[in-house]
N, C-alpha and C positions, 0 to 999 in steps of 0.2 A: 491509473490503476484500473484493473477492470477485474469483476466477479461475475462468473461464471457458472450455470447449473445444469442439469442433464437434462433439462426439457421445461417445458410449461408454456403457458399463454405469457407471462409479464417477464423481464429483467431482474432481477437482484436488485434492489436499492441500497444505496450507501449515504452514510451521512456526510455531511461537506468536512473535510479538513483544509486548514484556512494555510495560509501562505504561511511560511518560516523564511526566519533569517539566521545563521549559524555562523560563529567563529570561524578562520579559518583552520583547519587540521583539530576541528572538533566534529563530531555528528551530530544528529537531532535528537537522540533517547528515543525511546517510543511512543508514537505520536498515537493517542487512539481516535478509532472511529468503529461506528457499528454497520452492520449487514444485515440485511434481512431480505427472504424472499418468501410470496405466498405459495410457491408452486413445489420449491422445493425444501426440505429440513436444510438448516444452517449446515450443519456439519458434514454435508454433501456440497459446499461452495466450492469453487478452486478461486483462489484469489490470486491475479499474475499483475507484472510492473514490466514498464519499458523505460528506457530513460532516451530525452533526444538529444540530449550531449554525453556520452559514454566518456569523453575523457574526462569529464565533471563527476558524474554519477555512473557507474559499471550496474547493470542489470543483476549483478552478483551483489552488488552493494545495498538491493532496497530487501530488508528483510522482515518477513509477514511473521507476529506472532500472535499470539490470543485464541479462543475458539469461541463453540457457539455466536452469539451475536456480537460481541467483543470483542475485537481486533484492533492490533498496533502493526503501525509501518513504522520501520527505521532506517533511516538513508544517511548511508558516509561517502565522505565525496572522497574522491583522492587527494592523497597528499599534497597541499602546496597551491592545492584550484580553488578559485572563486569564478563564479556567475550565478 
């Protein structure tokens, strides 16, 4: 994951989200973690996902919700995969 701001001296900081293990042909729920940056307000972040097995996890599949400094990701894998 990576967040993003429109400018400053420092990065966003996030706080660590720890490894998962999930069923398979279930998802994670929403996993939280927090954001914060000095340079810019929270609510100006873009937060984006890659995934580097697409046939495991679809970029479509990790989804951001929460606001201000509270935030959840939730990632469903496809039908039927495991790694």
């Amino acid at each position: 994951m990576i967040a993003t701001s429109g400018g400053g001296s420092l990065p966003p900081q996030m706080s660590d989200i720890t490894n998962r293990v999930i069923t398979i042909n279930t998802n994670t729920g929403p996993i939280s973690f927090t954001v914060d940056d000095g340079d810019t307000s929270v609510s100006n972040l873009t937060l984006s996902a890659s995934s580097s097995n697409t046939n495991l996890v679809t970029t479509n599949n990790i989804v951001f919700g929460g606001s201000g400094t509270n935030r959840t990701v939730s990632l469903a894998p496809a039908a039927g995969q495991s790694g």
